[in-house]
Each structure stands twice: as C-alpha cells, then as structure tokens.
N, C-alpha and C positions, 0 to 999 in steps of 0.2 A: 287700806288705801287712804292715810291721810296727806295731807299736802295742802290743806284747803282750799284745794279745788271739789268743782263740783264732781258726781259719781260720774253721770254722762261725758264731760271732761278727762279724767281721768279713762275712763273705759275706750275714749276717742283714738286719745296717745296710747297705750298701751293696746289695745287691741285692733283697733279699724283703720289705723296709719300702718303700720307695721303689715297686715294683710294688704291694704291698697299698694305700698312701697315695693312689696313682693314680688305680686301679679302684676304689677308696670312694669319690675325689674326685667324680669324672665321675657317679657314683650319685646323691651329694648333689646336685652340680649339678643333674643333670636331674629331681630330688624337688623343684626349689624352683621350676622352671620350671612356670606354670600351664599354658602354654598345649599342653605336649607329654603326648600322651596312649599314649606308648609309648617304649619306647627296647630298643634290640637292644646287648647285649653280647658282643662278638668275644673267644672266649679264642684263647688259645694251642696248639698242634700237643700243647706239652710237657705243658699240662694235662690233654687228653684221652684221650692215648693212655698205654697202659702203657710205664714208664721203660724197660725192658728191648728193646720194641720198638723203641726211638729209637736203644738206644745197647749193644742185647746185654749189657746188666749188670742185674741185680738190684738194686730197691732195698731198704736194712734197714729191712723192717717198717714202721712207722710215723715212724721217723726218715727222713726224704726225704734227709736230708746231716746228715753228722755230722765231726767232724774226722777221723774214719778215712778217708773216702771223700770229702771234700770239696775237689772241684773247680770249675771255673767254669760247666760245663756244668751239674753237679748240683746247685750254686744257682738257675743259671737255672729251671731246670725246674723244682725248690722255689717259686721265687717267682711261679711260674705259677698253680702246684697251689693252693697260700696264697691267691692273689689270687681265684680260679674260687671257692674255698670260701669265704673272706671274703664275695663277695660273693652266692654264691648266699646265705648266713644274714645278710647284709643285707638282702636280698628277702623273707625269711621275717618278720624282725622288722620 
C-alpha cells in the first residue's frame, strides 16, 4: 500500500468509503422503489459487537483505527461500525 499516504488513509478509501458507499446505495435504492414497504438491513458481526471481544484488543476511544493501530482487520471492523451508523442516521434523516 504505497502512494505516500498515510495507512489509516489509505485503509479509509479503499476499505471504509467503499462499505459506507454500499450501505447508503442499497438505502437509496430501496427509498426510490414504490412499491417495497419495508426493507431489513444485515450488519456485520464486527459492527455489533465490542472490538475487544472479536479480537482481545482494545479499541482507542473514539478513533476505530488510526496509523498506530491500523491493520486490516481494524479497518474492516471500522468500515462496519461507519457503515451501521451512516445508515442508521440515514434512517433518522
């Protein structure tokens, strides 16, 4: 992953836009479909549970992954969490 961006950078675009771009899409879609009067959204394991218990690490605070800590696993789960909250405050709005 070079490009001289930083990792958490890097892991942003390629992992945590690309999930949130998804899960808004498939929302949008099914807002424009008249005729469907409900729609169920499946997260992820990584979004719901505490990080710690997935993976016996601590996450920092409100940073989900940061270039100290940022590995693939910890984007993933980042791009979970992101995508669950993007869309439950789509639902709100």
């Amino acid at each position: 992953m070079g490009s001289g961006r930083s990792k958490r950078e890097q892991f942003h675009q390629r992992i945590n836009q690309p999930a949130i771009k998804a899960t808004l899409s498939v929302l949008e879609a099914a807002k424009k479909e008249t005729k469907m009067r409900r729609s169920v959204v499946a997260s992820s394991v990584y979004a719901t549970l505490p990080f710690k218990s997935l993976t016996l690490q601590d996450l920092p605070g409100e940073k989900v992954y940061s270039a100290r800590n940022a590995d693939e696993a910890q984007a993933y789960a980042a791009s979970k969490v992101n995508a669950l909250n993007d869309s439950e405050q789509w639902v709100i709005d």
